[in-house]
C-alpha positions as CSV (number, residue, x, y, z in Angstrom):
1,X,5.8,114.9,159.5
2,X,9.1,115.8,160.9
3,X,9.9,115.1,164.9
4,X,8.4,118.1,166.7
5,X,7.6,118.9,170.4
6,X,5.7,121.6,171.9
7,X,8.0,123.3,174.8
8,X,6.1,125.5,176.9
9,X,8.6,127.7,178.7
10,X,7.3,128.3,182.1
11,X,8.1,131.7,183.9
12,X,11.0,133.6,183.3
13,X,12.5,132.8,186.5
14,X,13.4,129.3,186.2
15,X,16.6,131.0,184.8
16,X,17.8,132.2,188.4
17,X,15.4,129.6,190.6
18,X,15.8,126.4,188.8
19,X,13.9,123.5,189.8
20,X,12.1,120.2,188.0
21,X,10.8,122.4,185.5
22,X,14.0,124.2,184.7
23,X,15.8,120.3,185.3
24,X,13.6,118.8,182.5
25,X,14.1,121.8,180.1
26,X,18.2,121.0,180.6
27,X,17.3,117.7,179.8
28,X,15.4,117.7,176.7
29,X,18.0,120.3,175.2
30,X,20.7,117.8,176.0
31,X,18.4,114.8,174.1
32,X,18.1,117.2,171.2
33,X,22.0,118.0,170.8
34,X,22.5,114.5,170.8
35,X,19.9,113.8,167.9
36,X,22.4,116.7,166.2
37,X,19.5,118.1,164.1
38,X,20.4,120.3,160.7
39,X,17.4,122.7,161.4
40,X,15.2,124.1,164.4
41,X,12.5,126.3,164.2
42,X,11.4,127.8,167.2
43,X,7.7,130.1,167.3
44,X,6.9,132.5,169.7
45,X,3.9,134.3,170.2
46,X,5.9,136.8,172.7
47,X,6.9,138.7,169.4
48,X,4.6,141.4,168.4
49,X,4.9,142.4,164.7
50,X,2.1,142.9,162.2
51,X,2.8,140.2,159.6
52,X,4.9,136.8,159.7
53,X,8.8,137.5,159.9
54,X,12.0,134.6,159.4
55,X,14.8,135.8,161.9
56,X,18.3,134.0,160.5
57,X,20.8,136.3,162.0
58,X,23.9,134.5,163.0
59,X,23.8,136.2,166.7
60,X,20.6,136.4,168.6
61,X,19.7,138.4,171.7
62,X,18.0,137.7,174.5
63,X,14.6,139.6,174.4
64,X,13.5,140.6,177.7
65,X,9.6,140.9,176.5
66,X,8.3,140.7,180.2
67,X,7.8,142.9,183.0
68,X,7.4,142.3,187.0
69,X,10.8,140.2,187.6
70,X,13.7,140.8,189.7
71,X,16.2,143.2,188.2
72,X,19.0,140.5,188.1
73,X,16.3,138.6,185.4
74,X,17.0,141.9,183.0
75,X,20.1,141.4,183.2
76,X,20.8,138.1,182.0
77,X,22.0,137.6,178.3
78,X,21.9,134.4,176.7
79,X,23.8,134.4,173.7
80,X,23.2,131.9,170.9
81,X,24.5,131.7,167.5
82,X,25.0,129.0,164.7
83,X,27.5,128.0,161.6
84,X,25.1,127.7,159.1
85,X,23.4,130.4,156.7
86,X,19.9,130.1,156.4
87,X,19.4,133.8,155.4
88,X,17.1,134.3,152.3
């Protein structure tokens, strides 16, 4: 089997409050870019679809799929992106 970890996120406002949680998350994303994996997979059960979908788009959103934060929450974009095509 292939290194994995189970991440659970925590609430949407460790982005603006921070904290241990939000410090450890910082941390293990540091670990990972150090290991300088070829591949992550990331599942999320916050995305409601009928059927299984593979999203390889070279930019991603953010996806505000919660409701009940402070406005400045909805208004943060976090923009990720990779080098390599993994489209099918």
């Amino acid at each position: 089997m292939l290194p994995s970890v189970f991440v659970s996120h925590g609430s949407p406002q460790l982005v603006l409050e921070g904290g241990k949680w939000a410090e450890a998350l910082e941390l293990l994303g540091k670990r990972v870019r150090e290991l300088k994996p070829s591949l992550a997979l990331v599942v999320s059960a916050h995305w409601l679809t009928e059927g299984t979908h593979l999203e390889c788009s070279a930019h991603h959103r953010t996806l505000h799929d919660f409701w009940g934060f402070s406005k400045e929450l909805y208004e943060f974009e976090h923009y990720l992106s990779h080098t390599q095509n993994l489209s099918m």
